[in-house]
Residue, then its C-alpha position, 0 to 999 in steps of 0.5 A: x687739403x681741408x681733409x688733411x687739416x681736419x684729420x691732423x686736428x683729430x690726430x693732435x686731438x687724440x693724442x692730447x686725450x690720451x695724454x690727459x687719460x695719462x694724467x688722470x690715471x696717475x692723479x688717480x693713482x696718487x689719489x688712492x696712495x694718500x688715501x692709504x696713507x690717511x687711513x694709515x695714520x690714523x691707525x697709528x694715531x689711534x694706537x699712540x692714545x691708546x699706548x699713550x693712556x697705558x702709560x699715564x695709568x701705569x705711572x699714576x700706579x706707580x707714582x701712587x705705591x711710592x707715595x705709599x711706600x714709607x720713605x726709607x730710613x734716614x742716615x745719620x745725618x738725616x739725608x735719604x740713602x743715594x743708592x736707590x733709584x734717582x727717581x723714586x729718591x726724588x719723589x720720596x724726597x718731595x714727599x719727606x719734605x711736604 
């Protein structure tokens, strides 16, 4: 009787083992599944500041040709022409207004 009962003790035993082996194989998993993704992300965050830099140079280039660039002729009334970029309007406008 008392060998039963420490053999179905052992027996319960293992089996809560290997369940826990399971458990840590899966957690393992995961572990290098995030660890992926971390390494992943700052991959991405690297190349955003960098598209991001690219960017912001690019339009202070541009910006800086349109404060060169001589404001187009006025009409008659004195107001700039409405067929050129919104954009660039608005910002020649700021500057004929300066």
């Amino acid at each position: 009787m008392r060998d039963r009962t420490a053999r179905e003790q052992v027996e319960r035993l293992d089996r809560e083992l290997r369940s826990l082996e399971e458990v840590a194989a899966r957690l393992r998993g995961r572990v290098d599944e995030m660890e992926l993704t971390e390494s992943r992300l700052r991959e991405i965050e690297v190349e955003w500041a960098d598209t991001f830099e690219k960017f912001r140079n690019l339009y202070a280039r541009i910006s800086k040709r349109i404060e060169r660039a001589e404001p187009p002729p006025a009409e008659p009334n004195g107001s700039l022409p409405h067929d050129i970029n919104p954009l660039a309007l608005n910002l020649l406008k700021r500057g004929v207004d300066s």
